[in-house]
RODO-526210 format. One line per field, with one value per residue: residue number from 0; chain; x negated, y, z of N, C-alpha, C, O in turn. Coordinates in steps of 0.1 Angstrom, whole numbers. Layout:
<sites>
i = [NUM_...];
ch = [A_...];
n.east = [X_...];
n.north = [Y_...];
n.up = [Z_...];
ca.east = [X_...];
ca.north = [Y_...];
ca.up = [Z_...];
c.east = [X_...];
c.north = [Y_...];
c.up = [Z_...];
o.east = [X_...];
o.north = [Y_...];
o.up = [Z_...];
</sites>
This chain:
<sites>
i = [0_1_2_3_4_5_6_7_8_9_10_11_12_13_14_15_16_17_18_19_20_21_22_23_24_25_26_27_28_29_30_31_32_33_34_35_36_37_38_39_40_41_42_43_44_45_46_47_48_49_50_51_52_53_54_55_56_57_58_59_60_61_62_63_64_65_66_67_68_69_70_71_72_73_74_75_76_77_78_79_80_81_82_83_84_85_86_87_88_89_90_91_92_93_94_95_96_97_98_99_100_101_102_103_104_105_106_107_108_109_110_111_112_113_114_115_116_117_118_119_120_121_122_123_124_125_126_127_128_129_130_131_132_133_134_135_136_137_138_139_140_141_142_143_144_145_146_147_148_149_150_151_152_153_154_155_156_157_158_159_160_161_162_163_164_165_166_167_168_169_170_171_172_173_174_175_176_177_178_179_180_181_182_183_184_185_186_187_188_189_190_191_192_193_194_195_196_197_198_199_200_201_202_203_204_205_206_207_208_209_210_211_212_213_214_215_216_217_218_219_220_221_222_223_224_225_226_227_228_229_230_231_232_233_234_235_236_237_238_239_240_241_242_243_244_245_246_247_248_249_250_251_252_253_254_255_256_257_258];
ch = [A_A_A_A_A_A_A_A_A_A_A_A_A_A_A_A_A_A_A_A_A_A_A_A_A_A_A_A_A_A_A_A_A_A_A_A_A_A_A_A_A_A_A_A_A_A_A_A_A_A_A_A_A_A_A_A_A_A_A_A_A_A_A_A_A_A_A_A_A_A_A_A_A_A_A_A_A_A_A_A_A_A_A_A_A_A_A_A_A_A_A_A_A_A_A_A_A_A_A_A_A_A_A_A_A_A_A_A_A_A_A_A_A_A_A_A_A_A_A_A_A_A_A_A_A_A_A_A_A_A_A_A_A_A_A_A_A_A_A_A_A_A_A_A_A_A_A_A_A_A_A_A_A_A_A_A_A_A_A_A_A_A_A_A_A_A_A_A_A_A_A_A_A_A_A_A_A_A_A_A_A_A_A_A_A_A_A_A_A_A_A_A_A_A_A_A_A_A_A_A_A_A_A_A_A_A_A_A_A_A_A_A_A_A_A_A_A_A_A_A_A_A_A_A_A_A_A_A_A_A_A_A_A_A_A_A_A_A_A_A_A_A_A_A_A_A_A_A_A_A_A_A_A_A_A_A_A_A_A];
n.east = [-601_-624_-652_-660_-637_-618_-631_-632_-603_-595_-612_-600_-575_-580_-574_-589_-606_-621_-623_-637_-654_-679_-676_-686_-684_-687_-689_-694_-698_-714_-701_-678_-674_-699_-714_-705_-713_-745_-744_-735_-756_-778_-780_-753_-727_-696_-671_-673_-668_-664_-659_-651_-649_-649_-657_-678_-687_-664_-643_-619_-602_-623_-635_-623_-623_-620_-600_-609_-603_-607_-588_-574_-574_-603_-616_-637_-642_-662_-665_-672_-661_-650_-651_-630_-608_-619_-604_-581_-587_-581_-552_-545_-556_-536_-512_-519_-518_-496_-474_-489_-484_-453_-451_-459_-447_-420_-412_-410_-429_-439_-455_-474_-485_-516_-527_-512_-505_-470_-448_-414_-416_-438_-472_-492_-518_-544_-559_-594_-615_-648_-670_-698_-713_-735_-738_-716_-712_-703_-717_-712_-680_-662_-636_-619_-597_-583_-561_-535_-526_-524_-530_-521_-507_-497_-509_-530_-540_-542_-528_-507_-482_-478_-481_-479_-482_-483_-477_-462_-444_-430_-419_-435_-463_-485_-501_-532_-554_-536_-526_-548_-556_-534_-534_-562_-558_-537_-544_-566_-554_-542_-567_-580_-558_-560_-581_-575_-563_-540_-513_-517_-495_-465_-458_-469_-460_-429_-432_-438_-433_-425_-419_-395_-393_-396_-419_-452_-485_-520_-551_-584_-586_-567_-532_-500_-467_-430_-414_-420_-423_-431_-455_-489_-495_-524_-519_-518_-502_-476_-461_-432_-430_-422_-418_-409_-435_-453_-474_-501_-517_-547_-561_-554_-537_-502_-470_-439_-418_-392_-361];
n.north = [1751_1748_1732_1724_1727_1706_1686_1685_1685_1663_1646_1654_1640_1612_1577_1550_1519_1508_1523_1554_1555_1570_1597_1613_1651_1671_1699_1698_1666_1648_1621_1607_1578_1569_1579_1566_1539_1543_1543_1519_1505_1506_1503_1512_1510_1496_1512_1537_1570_1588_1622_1649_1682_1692_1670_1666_1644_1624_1596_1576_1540_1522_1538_1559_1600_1620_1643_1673_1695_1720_1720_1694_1658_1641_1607_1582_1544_1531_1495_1459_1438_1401_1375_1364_1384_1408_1406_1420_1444_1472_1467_1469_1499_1515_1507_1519_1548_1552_1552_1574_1591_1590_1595_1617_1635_1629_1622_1590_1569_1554_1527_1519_1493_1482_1504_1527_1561_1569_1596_1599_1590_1604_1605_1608_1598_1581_1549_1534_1505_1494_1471_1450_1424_1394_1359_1342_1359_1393_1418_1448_1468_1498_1520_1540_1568_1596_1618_1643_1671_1694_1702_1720_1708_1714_1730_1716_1701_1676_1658_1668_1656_1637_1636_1644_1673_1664_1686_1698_1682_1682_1706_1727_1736_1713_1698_1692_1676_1664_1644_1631_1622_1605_1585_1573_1564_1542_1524_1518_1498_1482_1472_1456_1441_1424_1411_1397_1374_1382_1388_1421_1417_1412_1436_1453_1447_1455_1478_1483_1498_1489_1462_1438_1457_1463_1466_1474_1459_1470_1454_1458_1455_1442_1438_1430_1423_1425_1414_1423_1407_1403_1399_1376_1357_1372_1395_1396_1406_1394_1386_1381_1371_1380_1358_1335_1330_1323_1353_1353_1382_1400_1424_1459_1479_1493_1502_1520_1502_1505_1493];
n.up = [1426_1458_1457_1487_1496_1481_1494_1525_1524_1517_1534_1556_1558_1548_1556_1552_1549_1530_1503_1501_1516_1510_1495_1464_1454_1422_1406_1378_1351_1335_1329_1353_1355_1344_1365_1388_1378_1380_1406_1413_1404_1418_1454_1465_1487_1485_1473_1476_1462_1428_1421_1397_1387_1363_1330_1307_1286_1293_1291_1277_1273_1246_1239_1234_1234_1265_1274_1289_1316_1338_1367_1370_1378_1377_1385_1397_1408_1428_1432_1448_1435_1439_1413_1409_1417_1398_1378_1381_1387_1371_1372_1399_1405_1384_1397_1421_1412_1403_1428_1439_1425_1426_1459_1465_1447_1442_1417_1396_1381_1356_1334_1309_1290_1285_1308_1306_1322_1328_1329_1321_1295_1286_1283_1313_1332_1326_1324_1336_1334_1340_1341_1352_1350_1362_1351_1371_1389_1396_1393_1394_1398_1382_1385_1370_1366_1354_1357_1344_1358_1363_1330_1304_1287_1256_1246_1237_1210_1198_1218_1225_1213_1231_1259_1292_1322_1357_1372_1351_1349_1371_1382_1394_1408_1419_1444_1443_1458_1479_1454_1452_1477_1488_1463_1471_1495_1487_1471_1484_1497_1486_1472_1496_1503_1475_1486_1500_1490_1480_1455_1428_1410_1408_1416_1399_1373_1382_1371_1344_1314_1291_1290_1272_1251_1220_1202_1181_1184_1183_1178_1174_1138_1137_1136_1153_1160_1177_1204_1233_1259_1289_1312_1321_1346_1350_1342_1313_1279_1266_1237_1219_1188_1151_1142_1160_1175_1205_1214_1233_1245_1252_1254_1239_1221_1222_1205_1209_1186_1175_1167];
ca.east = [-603_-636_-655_-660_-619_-621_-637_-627_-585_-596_-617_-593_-566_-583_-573_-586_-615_-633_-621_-638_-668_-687_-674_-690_-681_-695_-684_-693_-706_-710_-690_-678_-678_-715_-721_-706_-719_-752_-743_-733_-763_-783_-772_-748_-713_-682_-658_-678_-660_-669_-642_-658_-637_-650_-665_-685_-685_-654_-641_-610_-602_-620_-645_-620_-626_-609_-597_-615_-603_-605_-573_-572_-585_-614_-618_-639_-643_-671_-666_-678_-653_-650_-649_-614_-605_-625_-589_-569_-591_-574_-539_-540_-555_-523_-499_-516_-516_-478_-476_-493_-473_-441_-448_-462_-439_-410_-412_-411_-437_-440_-469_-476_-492_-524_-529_-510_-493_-463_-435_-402_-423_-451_-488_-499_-528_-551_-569_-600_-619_-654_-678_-714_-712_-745_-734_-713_-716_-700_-724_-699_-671_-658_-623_-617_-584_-578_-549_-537_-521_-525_-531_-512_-509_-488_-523_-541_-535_-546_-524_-496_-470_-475_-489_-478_-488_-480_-469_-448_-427_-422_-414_-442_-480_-486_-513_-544_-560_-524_-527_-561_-556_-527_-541_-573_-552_-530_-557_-577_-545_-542_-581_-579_-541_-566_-597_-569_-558_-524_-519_-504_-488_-455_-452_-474_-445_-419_-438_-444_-422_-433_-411_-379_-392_-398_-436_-464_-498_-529_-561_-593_-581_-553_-514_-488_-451_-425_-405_-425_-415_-433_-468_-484_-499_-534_-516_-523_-490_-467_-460_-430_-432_-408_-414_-407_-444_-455_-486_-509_-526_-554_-563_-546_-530_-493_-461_-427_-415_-380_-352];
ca.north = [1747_1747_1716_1721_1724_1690_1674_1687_1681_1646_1633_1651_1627_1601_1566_1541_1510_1505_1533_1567_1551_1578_1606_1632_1656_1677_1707_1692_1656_1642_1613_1603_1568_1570_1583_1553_1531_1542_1537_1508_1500_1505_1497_1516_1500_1495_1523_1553_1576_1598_1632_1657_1692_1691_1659_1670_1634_1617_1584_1564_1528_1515_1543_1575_1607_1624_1659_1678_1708_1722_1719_1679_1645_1629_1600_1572_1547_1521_1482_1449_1424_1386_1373_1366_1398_1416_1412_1432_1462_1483_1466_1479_1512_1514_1507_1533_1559_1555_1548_1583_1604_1587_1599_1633_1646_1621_1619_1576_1569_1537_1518_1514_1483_1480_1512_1542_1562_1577_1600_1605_1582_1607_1603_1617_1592_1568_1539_1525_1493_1486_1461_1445_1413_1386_1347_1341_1369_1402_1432_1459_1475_1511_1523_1554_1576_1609_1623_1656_1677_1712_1706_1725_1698_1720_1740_1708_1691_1660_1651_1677_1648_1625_1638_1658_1668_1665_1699_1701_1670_1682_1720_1733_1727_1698_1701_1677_1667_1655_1631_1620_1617_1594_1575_1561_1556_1531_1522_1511_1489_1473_1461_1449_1425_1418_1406_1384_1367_1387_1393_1429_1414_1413_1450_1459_1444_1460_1491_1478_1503_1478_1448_1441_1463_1457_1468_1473_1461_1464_1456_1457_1457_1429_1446_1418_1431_1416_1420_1422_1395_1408_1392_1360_1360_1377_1405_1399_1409_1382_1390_1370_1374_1382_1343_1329_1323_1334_1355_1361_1398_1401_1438_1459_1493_1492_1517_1517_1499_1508_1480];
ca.up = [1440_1452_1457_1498_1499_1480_1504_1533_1525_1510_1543_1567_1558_1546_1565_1546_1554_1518_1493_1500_1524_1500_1487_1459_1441_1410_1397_1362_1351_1319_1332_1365_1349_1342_1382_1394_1380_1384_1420_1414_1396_1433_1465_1475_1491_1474_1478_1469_1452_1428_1418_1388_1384_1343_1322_1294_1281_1293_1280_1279_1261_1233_1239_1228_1247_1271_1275_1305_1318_1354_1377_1367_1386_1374_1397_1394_1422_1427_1435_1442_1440_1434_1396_1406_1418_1394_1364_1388_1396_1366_1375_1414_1398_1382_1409_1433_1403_1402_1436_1445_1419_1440_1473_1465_1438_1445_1408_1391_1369_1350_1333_1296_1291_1296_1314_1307_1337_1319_1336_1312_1286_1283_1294_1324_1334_1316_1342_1326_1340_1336_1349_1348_1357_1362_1358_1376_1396_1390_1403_1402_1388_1383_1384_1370_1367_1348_1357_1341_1369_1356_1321_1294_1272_1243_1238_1235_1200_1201_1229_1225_1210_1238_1268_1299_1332_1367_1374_1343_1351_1385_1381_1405_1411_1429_1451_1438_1474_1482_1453_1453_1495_1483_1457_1472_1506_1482_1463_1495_1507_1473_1469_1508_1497_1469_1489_1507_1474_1476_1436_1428_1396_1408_1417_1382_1365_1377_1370_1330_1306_1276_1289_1270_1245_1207_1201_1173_1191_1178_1185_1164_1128_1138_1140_1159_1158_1185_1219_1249_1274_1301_1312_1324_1359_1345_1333_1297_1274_1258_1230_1212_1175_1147_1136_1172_1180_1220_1213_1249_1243_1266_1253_1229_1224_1217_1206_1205_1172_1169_1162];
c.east = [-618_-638_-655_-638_-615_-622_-633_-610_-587_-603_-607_-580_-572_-583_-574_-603_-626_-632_-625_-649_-679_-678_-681_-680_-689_-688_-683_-702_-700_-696_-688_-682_-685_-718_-719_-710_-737_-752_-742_-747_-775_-775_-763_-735_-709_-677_-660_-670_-661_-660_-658_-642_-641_-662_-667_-688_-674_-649_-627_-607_-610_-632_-641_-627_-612_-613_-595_-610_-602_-590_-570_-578_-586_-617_-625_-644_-649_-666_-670_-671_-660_-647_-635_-607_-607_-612_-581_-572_-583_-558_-533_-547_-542_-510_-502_-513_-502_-472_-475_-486_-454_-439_-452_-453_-423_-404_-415_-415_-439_-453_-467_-485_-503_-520_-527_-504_-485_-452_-425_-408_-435_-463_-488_-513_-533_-560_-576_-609_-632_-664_-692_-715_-723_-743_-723_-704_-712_-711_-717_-693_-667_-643_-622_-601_-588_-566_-547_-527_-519_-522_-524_-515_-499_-501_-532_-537_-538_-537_-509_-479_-464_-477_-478_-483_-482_-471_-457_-435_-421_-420_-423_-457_-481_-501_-524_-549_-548_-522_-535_-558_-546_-531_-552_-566_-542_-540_-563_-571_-542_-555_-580_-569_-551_-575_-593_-558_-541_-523_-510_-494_-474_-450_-454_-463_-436_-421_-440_-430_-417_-420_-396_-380_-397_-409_-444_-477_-506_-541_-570_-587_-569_-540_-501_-474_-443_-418_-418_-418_-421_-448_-474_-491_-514_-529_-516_-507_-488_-456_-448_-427_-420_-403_-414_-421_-442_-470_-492_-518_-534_-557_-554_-542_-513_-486_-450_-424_-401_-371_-355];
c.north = [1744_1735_1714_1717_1711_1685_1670_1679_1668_1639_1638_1647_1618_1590_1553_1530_1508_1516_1546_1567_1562_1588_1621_1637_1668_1686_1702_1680_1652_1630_1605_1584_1561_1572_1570_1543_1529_1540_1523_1497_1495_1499_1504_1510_1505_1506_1538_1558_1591_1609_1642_1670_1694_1678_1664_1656_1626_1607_1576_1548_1529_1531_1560_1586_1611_1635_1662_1690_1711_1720_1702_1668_1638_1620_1590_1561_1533_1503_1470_1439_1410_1387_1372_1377_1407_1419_1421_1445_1476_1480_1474_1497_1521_1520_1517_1547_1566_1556_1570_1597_1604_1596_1608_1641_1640_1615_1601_1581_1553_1536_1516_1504_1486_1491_1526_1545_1571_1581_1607_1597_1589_1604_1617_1611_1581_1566_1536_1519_1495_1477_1460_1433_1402_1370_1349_1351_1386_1414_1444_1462_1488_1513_1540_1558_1587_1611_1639_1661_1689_1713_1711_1717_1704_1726_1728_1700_1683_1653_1657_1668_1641_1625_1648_1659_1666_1676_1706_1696_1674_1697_1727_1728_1721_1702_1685_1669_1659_1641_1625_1617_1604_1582_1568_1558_1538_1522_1509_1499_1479_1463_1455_1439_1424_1409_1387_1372_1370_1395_1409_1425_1416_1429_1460_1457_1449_1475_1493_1486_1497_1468_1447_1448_1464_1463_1467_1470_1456_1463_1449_1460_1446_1437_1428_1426_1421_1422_1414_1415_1395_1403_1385_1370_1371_1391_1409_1401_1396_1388_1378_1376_1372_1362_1336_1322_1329_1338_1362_1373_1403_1420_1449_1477_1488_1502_1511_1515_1502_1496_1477];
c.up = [1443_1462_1472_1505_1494_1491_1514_1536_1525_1528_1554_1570_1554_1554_1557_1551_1545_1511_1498_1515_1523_1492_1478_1448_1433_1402_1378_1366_1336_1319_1348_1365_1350_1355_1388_1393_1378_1401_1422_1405_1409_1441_1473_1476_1485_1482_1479_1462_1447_1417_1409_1387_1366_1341_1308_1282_1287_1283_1286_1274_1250_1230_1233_1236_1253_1273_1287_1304_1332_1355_1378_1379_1380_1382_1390_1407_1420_1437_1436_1446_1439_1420_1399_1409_1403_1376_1367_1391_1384_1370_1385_1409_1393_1386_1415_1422_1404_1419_1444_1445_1422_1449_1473_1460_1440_1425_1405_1379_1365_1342_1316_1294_1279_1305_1311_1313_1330_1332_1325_1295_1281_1289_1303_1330_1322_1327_1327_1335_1333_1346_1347_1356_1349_1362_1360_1387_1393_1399_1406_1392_1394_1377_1381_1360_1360_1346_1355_1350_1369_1342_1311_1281_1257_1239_1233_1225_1197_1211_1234_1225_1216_1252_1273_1313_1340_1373_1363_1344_1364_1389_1389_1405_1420_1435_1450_1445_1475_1471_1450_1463_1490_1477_1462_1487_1501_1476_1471_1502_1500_1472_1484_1506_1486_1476_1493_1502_1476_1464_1437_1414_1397_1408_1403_1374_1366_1374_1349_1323_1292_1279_1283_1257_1229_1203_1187_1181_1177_1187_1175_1144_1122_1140_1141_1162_1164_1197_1227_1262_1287_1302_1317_1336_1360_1346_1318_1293_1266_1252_1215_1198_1162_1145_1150_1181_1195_1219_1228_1239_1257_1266_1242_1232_1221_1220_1200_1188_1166_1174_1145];
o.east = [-625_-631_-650_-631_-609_-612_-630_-606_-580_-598_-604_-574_-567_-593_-565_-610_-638_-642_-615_-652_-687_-673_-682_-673_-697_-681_-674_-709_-690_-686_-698_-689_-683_-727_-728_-712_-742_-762_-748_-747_-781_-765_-764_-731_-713_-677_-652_-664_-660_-656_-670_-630_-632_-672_-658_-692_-677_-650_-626_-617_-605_-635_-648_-637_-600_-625_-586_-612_-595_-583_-563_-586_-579_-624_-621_-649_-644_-663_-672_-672_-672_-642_-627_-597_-598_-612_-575_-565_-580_-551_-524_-539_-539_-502_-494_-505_-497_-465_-467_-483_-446_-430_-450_-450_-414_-395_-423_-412_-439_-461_-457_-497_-501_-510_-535_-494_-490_-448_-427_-402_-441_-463_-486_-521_-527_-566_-572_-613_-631_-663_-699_-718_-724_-745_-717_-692_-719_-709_-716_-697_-667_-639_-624_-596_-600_-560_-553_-518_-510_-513_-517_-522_-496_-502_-541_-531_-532_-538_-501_-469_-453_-474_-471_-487_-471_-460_-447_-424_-410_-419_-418_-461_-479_-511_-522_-550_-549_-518_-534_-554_-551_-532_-553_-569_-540_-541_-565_-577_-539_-554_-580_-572_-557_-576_-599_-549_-532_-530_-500_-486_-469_-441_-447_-457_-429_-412_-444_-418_-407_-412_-387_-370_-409_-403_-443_-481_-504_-542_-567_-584_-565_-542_-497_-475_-445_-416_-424_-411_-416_-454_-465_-492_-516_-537_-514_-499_-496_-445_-452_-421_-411_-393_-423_-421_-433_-479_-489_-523_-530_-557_-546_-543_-513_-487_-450_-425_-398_-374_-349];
o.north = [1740_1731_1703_1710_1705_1679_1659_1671_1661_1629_1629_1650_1609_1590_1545_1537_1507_1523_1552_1577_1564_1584_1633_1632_1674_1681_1703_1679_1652_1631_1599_1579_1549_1564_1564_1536_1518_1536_1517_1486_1484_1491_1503_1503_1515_1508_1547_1550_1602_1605_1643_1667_1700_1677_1664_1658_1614_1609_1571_1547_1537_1534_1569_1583_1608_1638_1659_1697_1703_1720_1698_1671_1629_1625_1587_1566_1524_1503_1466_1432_1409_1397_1379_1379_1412_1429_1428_1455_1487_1490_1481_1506_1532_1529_1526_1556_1577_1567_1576_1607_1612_1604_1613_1652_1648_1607_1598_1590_1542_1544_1510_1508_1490_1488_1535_1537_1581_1573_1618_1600_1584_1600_1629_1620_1574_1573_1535_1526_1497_1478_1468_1433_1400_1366_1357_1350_1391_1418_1449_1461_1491_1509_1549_1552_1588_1608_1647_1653_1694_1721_1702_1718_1696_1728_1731_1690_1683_1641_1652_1671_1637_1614_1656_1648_1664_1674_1713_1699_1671_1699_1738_1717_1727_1708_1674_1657_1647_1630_1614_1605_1594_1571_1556_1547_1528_1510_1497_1490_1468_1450_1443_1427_1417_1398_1376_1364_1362_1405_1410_1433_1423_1434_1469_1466_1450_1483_1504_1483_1500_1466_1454_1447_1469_1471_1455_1481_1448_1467_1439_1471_1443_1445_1420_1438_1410_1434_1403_1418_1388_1404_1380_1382_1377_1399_1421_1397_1388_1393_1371_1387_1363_1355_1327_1313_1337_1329_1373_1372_1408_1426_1442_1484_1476_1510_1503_1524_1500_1489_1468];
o.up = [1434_1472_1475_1513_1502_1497_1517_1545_1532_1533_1562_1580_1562_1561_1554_1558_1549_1512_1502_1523_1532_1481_1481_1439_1440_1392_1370_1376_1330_1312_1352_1373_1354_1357_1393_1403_1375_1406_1431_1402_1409_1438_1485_1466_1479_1494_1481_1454_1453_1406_1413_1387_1360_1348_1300_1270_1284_1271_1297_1267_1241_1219_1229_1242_1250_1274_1294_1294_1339_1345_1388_1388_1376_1391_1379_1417_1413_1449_1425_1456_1437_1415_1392_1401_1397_1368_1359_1395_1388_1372_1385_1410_1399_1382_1417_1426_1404_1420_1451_1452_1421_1449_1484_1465_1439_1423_1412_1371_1372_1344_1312_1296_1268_1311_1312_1315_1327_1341_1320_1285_1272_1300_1302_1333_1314_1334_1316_1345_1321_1359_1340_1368_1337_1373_1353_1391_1384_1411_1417_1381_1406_1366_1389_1351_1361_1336_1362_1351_1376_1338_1308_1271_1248_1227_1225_1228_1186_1211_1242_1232_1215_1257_1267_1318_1336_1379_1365_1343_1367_1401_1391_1401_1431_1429_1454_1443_1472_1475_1446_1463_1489_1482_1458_1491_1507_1481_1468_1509_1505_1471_1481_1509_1495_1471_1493_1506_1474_1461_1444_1411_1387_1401_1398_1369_1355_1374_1343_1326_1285_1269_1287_1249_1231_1196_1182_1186_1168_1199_1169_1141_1111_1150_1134_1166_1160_1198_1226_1271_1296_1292_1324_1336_1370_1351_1313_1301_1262_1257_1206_1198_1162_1147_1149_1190_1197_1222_1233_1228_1267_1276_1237_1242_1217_1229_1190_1180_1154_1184_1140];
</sites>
């Protein structure tokens, strides 16, 4: 698709107040990631948003990579909340992700706790949060999405076991403007009920495929084993443990453990 057809489809729906104030895009970028938040490093407003058709350095959690190939959405999208705001910006990420892949494909997608967008229990998206925050004071944060939409994830082995796309789950190619135009329209409606201390926690939740469900988390070279009881108002995981403790999990990977 080429980058003026981008732009074009994306701003002539676009109805939204903060999210897409700025929009570029870049045939290639090391990392959309990296773009934003050199934006965010200047002055430019919140709600920029910046879309890459290949990332030659992409990154997801915990600093893996991620696997670029054209037809996909690279999105990353600049912010300057409040410190209290600033726990929910991957949560509403999230919600519109699932949200978008709803009202486009009519497809339900659910939520791997923290941030995987799974449809049929495979990946199709990974949200990743970061920040730079002064004091008190958060300077900005970047929201970025990669959603695979095209990708032939059976050619791709690294990702073959667990992964699929958009167009696979939904028998047809989905058209990509339709859900970026989506996503930062939800997106935009999410951080504004944020600004207005309306939490999206309740709706993250019932979006959470994790709850209910018996779990290995790790995180760092720690492994906790347990049922998933859902999560506190933060979003962090609660985690109750084979010996009946209640462990809070602020970060973490986790996978289904069986019975």
């Amino acid at each position: 698709m080429p980058p003026n057809l981008v732009a074009a489809t994306v701003r002539q729906g676009l109805f939204t107040r903060i999210v897409g104030r700025r929009l570029l895009y870049y045939p290639e970028l090391s990392s959309t990631m990296d773009e934003a938040g050199k934006l965010g490093e200047g002055d430019t407003e919140e709600g920029a948003v910046v879309v890459a058709e290949v990332q030659s350095a992409g990154r997801g959690r915990q600093g893996r990579s991620w696997v670029s190939q054209p037809g996909n959405l690279l999105v990353s999208v600049l912010f300057r909340p409040s410190l209290d705001a600033l726990p929910f910006i991957s949560i509403i990420g999230g919600i519109a992700a699932a949200r978008a892949v709803r009202k486009v494909t009519g497809l339900e997608a659910n939520i791997k706790w923290p941030n995987d967008l799974l449809i049929g229990g495979r990946k199709v998206a990974g949200i990743l949060a970061e920040s730079a925050i002064a004091g008190d004071t958060v300077w900005y944060a970047v929201l970025g999405v990669g959603m695979n939409v095209s990708l032939d994830t059976d050619q791709t082995e690294e990702i073959a076991t667990f992964a699929t796309s958009i167009n696979a789950a939904a028998g047809q190619e989905v058209p990509r403007a339709d859900l970026l135009r989506q996503f930062l329209m939800d997106l935009d409606a999410l951080y504004l009920a944020l600004a207005q201390g309306i939490s999206p926690i309740e709706e993250w939740q019932g979006l959470l495929s994790t709850t209910g469900q018996r779990l290995m988390a790790t995180w760092g070279n720690d492994t906790y084993n347990g049922v998933a009881e859902g999560t506190d108002p933060m979003g962090n995981l609660l985690l109750r443990q084979d010996d009946g403790s209640l462990l809070t999990l602020t970060a973490g990977d986790v996978t289904l453990s069986g019975n």
